[in-house]
C-alpha positions in Angstrom: -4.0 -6.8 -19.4 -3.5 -7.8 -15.8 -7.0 -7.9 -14.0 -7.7 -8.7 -10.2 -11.7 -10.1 -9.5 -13.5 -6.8 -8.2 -16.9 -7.8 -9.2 -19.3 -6.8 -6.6 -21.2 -10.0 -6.7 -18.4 -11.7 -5.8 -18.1 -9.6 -2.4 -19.6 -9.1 0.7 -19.9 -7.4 3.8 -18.4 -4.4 2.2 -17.1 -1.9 4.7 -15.6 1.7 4.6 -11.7 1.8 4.9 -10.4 3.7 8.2 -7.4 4.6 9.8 -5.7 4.2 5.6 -3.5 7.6 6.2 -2.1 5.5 9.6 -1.5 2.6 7.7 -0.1 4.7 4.7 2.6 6.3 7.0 4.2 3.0 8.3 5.0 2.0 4.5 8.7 2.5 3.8 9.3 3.4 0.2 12.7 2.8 -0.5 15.1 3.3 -4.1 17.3 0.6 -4.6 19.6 -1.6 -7.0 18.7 -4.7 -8.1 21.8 -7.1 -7.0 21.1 -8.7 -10.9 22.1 -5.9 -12.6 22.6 -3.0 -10.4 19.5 -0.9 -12.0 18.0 1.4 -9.6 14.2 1.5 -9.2 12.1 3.0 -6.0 9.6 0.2 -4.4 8.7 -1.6 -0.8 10.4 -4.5 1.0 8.1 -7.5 0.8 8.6 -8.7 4.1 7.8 -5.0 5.5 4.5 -4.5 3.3 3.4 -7.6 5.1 3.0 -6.3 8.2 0.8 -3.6 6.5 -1.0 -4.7 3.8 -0.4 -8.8 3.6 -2.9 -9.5 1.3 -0.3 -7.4 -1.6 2.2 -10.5 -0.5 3.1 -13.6 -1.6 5.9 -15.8 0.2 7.4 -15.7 3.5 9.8 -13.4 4.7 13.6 -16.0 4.2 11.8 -18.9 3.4 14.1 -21.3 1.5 13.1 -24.8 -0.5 13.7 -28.0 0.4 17.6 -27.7 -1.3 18.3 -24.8 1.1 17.3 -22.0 -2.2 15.7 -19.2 -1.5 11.8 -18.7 -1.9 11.3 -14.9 -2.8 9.1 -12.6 -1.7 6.3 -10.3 -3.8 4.6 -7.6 -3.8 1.1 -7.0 -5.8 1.5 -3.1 -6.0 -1.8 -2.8 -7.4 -3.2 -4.5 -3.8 -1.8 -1.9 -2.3 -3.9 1.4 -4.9 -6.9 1.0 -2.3 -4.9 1.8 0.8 -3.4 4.8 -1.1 -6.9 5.6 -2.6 -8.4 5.8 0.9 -5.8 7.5 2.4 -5.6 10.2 -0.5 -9.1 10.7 0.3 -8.9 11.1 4.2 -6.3 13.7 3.5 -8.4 15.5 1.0 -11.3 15.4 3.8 -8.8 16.6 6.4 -7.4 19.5 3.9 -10.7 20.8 2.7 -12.2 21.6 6.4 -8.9 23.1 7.0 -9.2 25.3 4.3 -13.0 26.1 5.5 -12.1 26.4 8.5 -8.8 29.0 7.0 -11.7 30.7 5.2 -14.1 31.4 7.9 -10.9 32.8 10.3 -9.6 35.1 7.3 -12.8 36.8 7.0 -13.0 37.8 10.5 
């Protein structure tokens, strides 16, 4: 079981997400093959979630060690659930007056 700390007590200042279906749109899903063993999997670029959601990486974007080896980027994908939550959300808003608005229109 992998578990983040969500405990409200923990938190403060909570706040209502905005603007997530803006934020949503400038991730770039990609499929790719791991260099390891060619195996194909669909996911995100660390260094290009960053910009978007940095608190889902860990690492900087070509940082090496001390010996000149490379320091790899992460991504927490389950950091990144609330963005898609809230953005699923603001399009189920956005669909549902459209279809009200269909409604009232078709029975005219």
């Amino acid at each position: 079981s992998y578990n983040t700390s969500s405990d409200y007590r923990l938190k403060e200042d909570w706040q209502p997400m905005s603007g997530s279906i803006d934020r949503l749109k400038n991730l770039n899903p990609v499929n790719f093959a791991w260099k390891v063993d060619g195996s194909r999997v669909d996911g995100f670029l660390a260094h290009e979630v960053q910009d978007i959601v940095p608190e889902a990486v860990s690492g900087e974007k070509d940082a090496v060690d001390s010996d000149g080896k490379p320091e790899y980027q992460g991504v927490d994908y389950g950091r990144i659930t609330p963005l898609l939550t809230a953005a699923l959300k603001e399009a189920i808003e956005k669909i549902e007056m459209l279809e009200a608005r269909i409604a009232v229109l078709e029975a005219k």
